[in-house]
C-alpha positions as CSV (number, residue, x, y, z in Angstrom):
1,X,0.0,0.0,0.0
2,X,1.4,3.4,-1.0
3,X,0.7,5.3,2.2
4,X,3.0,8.2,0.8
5,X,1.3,8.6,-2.5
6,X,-2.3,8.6,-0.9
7,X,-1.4,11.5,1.6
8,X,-0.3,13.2,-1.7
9,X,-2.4,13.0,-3.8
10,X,-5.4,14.1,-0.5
11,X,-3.1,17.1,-0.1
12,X,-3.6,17.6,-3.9
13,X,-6.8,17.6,-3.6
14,X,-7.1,19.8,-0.2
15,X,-4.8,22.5,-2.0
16,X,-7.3,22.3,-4.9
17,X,-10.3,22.5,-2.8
18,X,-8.6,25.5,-1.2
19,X,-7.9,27.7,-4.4
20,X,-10.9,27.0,-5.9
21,X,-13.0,28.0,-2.4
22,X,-10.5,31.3,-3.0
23,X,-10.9,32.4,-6.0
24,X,-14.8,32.1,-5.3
25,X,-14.6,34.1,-2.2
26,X,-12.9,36.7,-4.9
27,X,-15.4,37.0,-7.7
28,X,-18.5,36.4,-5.2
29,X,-19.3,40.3,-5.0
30,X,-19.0,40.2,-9.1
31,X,-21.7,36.6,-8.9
32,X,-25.1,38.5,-10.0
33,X,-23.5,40.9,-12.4
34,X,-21.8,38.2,-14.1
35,X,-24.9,36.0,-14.2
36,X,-27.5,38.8,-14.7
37,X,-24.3,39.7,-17.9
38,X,-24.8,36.1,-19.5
39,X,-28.3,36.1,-19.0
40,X,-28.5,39.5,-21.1
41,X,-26.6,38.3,-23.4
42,X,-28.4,35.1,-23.8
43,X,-31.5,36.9,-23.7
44,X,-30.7,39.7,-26.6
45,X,-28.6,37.9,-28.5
46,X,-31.0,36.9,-31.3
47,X,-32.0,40.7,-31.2
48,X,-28.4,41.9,-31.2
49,X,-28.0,39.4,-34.2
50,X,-31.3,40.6,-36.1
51,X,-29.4,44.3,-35.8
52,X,-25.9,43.7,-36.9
53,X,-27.8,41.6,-40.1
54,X,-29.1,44.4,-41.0
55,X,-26.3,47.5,-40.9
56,X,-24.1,44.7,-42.3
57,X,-21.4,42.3,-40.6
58,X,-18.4,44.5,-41.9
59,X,-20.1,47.1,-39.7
60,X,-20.5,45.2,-36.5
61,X,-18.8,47.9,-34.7
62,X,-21.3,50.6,-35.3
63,X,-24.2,48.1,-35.1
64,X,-23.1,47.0,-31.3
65,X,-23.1,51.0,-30.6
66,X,-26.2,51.9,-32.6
67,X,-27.9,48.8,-30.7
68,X,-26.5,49.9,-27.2
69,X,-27.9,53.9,-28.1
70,X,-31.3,52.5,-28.7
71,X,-31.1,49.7,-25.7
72,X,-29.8,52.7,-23.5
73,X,-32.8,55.4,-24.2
74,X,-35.4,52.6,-24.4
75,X,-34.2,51.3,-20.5
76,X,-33.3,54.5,-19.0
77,X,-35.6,57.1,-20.0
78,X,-38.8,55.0,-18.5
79,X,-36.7,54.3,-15.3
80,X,-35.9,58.1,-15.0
81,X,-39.9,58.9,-14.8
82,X,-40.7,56.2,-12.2
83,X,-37.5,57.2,-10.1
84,X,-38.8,60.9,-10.7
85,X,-42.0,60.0,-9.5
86,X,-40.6,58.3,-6.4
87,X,-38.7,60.9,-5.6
88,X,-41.0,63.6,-6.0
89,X,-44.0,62.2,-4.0
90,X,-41.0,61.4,-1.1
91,X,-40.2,65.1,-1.2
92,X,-43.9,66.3,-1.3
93,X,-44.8,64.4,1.0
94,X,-41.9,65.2,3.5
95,X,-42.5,69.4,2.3
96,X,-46.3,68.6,3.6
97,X,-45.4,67.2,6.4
98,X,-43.0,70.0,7.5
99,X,-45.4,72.7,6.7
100,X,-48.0,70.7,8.8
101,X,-49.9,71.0,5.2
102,X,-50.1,67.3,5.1
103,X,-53.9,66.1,4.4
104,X,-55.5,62.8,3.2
105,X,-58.7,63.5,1.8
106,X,-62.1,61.8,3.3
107,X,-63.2,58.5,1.6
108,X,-66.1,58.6,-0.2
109,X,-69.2,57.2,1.6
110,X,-69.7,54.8,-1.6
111,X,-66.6,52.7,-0.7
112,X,-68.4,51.1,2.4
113,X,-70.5,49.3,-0.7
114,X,-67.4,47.2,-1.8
115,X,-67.4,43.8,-1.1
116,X,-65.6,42.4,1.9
117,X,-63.1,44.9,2.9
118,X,-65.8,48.1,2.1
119,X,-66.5,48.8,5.9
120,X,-63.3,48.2,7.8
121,X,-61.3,50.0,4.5
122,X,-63.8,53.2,5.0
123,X,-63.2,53.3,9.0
124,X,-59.5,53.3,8.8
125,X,-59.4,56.1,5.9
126,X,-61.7,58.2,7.5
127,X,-60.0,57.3,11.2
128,X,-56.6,58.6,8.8
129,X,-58.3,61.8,7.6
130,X,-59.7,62.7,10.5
131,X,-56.8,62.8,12.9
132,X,-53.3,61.5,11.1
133,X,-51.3,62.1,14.2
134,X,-53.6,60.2,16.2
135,X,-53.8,57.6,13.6
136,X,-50.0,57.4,13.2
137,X,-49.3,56.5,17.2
138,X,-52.4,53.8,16.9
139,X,-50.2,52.0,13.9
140,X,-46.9,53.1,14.9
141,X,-45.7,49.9,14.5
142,X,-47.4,48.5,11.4
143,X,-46.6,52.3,10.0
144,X,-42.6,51.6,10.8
145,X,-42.7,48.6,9.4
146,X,-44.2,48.6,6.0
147,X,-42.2,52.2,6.2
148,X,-39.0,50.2,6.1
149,X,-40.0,47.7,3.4
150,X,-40.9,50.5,0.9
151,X,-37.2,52.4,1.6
152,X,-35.7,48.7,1.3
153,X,-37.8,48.5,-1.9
154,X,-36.7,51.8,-3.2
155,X,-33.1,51.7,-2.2
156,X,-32.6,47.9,-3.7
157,X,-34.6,49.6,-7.0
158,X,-32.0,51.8,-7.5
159,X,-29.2,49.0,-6.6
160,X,-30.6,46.7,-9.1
161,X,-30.7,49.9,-11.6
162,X,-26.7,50.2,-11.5
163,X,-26.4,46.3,-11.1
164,X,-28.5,46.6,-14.7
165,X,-26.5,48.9,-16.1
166,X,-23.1,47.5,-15.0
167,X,-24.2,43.7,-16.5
168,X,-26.0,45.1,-19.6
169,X,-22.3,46.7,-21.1
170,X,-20.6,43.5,-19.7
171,X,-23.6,41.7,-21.7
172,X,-22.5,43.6,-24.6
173,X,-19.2,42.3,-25.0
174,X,-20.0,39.1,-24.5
175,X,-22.7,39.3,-27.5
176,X,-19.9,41.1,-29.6
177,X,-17.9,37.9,-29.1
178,X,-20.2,35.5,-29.0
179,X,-18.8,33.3,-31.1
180,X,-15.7,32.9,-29.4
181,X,-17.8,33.1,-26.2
182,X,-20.1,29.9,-27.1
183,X,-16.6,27.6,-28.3
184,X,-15.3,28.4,-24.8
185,X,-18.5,27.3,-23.2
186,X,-19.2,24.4,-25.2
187,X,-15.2,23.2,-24.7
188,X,-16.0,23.0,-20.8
189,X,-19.3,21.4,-21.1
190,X,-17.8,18.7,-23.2
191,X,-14.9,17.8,-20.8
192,X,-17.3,18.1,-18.0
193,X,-20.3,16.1,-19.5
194,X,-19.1,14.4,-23.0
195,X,-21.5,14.3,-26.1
196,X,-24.1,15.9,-23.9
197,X,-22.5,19.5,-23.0
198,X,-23.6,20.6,-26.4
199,X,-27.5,19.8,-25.4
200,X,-27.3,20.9,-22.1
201,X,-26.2,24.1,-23.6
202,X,-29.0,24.9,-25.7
203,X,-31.5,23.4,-23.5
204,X,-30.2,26.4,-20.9
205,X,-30.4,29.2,-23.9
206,X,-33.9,28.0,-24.8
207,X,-34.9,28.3,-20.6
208,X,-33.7,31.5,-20.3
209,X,-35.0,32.8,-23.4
210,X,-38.1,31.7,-22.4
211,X,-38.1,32.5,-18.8
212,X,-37.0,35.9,-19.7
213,X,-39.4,36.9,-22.5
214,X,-42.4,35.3,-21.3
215,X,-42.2,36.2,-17.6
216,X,-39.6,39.1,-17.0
217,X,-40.4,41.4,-20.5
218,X,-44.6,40.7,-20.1
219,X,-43.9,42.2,-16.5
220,X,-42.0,45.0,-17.4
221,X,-44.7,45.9,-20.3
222,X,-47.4,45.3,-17.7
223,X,-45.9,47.6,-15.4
224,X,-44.6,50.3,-18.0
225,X,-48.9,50.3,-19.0
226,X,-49.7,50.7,-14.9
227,X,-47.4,53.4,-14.8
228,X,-48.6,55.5,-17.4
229,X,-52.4,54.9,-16.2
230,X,-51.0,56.2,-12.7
231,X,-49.6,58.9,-14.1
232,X,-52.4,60.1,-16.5
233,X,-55.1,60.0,-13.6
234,X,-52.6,61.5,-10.9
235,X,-52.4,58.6,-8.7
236,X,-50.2,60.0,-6.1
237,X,-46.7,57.8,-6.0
238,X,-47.1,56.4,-9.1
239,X,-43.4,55.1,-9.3
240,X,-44.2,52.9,-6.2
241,X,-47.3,51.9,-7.5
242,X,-45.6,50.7,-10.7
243,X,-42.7,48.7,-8.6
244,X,-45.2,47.1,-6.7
245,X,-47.2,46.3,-9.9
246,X,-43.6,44.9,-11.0
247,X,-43.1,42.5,-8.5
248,X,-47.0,41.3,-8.6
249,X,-46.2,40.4,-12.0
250,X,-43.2,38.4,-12.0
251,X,-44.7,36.3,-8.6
252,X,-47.1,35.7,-10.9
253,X,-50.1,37.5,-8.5
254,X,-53.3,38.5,-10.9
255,X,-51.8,42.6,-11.4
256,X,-55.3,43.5,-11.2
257,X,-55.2,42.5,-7.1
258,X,-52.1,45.1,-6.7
259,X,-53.6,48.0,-8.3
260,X,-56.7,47.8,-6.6
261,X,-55.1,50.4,-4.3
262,X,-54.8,52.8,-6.6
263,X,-57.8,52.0,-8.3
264,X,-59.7,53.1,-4.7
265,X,-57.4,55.9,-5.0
266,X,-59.1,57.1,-8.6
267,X,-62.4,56.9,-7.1
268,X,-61.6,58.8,-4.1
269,X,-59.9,62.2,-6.0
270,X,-61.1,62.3,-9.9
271,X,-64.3,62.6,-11.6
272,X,-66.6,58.9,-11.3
273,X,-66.3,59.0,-15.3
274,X,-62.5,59.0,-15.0
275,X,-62.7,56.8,-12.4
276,X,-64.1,53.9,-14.5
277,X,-62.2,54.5,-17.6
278,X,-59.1,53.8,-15.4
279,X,-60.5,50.6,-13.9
280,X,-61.4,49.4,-17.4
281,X,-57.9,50.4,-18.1
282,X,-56.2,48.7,-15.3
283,X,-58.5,45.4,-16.0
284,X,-56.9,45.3,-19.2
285,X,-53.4,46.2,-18.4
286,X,-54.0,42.9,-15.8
287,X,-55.4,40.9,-18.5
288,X,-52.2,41.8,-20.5
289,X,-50.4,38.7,-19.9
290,X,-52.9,36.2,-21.5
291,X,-52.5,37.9,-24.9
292,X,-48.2,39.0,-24.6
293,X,-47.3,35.2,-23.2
294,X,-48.3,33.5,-26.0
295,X,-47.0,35.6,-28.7
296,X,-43.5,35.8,-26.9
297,X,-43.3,32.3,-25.7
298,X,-44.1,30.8,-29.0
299,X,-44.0,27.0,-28.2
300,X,-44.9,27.8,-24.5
301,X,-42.8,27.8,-21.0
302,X,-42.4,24.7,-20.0
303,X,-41.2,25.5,-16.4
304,X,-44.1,24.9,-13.8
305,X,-45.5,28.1,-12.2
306,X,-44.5,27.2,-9.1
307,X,-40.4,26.5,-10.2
308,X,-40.9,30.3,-11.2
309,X,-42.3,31.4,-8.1
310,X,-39.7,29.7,-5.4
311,X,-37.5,31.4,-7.7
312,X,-38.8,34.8,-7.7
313,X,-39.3,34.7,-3.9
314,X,-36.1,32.8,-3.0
315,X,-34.5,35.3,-5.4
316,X,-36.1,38.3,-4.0
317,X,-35.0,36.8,0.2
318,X,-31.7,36.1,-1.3
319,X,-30.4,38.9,-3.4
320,X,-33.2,41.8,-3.0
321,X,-34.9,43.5,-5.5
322,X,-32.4,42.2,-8.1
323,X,-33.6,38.4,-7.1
324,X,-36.8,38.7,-8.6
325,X,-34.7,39.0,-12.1
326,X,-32.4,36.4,-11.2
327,X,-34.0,33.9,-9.2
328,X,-36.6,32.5,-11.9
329,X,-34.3,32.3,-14.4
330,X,-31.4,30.3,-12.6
331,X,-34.3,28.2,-10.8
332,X,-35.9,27.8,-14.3
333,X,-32.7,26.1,-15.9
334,X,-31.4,23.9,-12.9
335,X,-35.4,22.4,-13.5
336,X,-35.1,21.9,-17.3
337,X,-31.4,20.6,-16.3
338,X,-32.7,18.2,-13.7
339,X,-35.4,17.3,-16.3
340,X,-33.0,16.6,-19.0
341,X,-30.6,14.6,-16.8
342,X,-34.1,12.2,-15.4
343,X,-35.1,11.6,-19.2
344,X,-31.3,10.5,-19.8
345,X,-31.6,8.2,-16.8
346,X,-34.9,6.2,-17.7
């Protein structure tokens, strides 16, 4: 027995085990860019592709700018009006409340009529009206709270903003090398799984395509339509309204249920005609999804609902507001992954 060759070839290992635990303790603050980067550029690559096709191969170089222009203006300019609007109710509302010019208007009497939460939701409006200071030391604790989860929402918004922007230009190179990029990952595949690495690859392009345009883009095209309905009616907060409405969308909640709020609000402050055209509006801004999933998902998702939403939850516990992005899709692939690998083993 070679006592001496064992104990070398564990210390091999160890020292192995060592580096690699390392050099992952290095790049773990750069994890979700670089997986939110591939994702991106797994995503928009047949987009990308389409673009360069057209302005000509020989010109990739000015079709990877003119595409990252057009990318730029279409995701920044509607983040800048929800972030505006965030901002500026914050500010009114803390102007108000420094002026003692703060004032919630009474409830209408016809909102005791609605089903279920009618009574109890008039009592604790009108209780809010009628004396806010009093009303603020009753709640003071469910006030603090919920207080605390909208600054946490807000502040990992803006995180996930400049996490975005950060991965979409790293997202960008890798689609400008994509080529190289898919040889490199097909050549570790291979030597980690044989024949199958090349599968396994496109099944995990396919997921994330899918994932991405048939959950993530229907929710940010819901809530972009939420937002400007908030905005056109003067839904105070709008912006928060619309992140809210976001994360309804991609847990999969009916978006209808979360902009009920603002749909009381509508009744309460504009005209009753108004009123109803922006419910009608916001019932079909909810029933968005079952006409924009099948067009985008073509031959469907097949990830369960309910893979989707451990991962969006998980995600969101995990890694903030960024999680909701992530979570689904990562989840989404280690399914169709473990699927593949069962339907190999039968």
């Amino acid at each position: 027995m070679n006592t001496k060759g064992n104990i070398t070839t564990v210390l091999r290992i160890v020292a192995l085990l060592l580096i690699l635990v390392w050099c992952f303790l290095i790049i773990r603050p750069f994890l979700i860019i670089t997986i939110w980067s591939i994702l991106l550029a797994v995503a928009l690559y047949p987009l990308y592709k389409w673009f360069v096709a057209k302005l000509g191969e020989q010109r990739k170089k000015l079709a990877t700018f003119s595409f990252t222009l057009i990318a730029v203006l279409l995701l920044a300019i509607p983040a800048y009006f929800v972030l505006a609007s965030i901002f500026e109710s914050i500010a009114i509302i803390v102007d108000q409340i420094k002026s003692e010019g703060f004032e919630i208007p009474l409830p209408e009497s016809k909102i005791k009529s609605l089903p279920l939460i009618g009574e109890k939701l008039y009592d604790e409006w009108y209780a809010l009206s009628d004396n806010i200071e009093q009303f603020a030391i009753v709640h003071k604790d469910a006030i603090l709270e919920y207080g605390r989860v909208v600054l946490s929402s807000v502040k990992g918004f803006l995180g996930t903003m400049i996490t975005f922007i950060i991965s979409f230009f790293i997202a960008l190179v890798l689609m400008f090398n994509a080529e190289s990029a898919y040889r490199s990952s097909l050549k570790l595949f291979m030597k980690l799984m044989g024949e199958e690495g090349e599968e396994v690859i496109l099944i995990s392009r396919d997921t994330i395509r899918n994932v991405v345009k048939g959950i993530l883009l229907v929710a940010i095209i819901q809530t972009a339509l939420a937002f400007i309905g908030f905005t056109a009616i003067g839904i105070p907060a709008a912006g928060i309204f619309a992140l809210l409405v976001l994360i309804g969308a991609i847990v999969q909640i009916p978006v209808f249920l979360v902009m009920l709020p603002p749909i009381l609000l509508a009744f309460s402050m504009a005209e009753p005609t108004y009123a109803i055209i922006f419910t009608i509006y916001c019932v079909l801004v909810g029933l968005a999804d079952n006409v924009l999933k099948p067009i985008l998902l073509g031959k469907g998702l097949k990830t369960p609902m309910i893979v989707i939403l451990i991962g969006t939850i998980g995600g969101l516990l995990l890694h903030g507001i960024i999680g909701l992005f992530v979570g689904p899709v990562v989840l989404s692939v280690v399914y169709q992954l473990y699927q593949y690998w069962m339907r190999k083993a039968v």
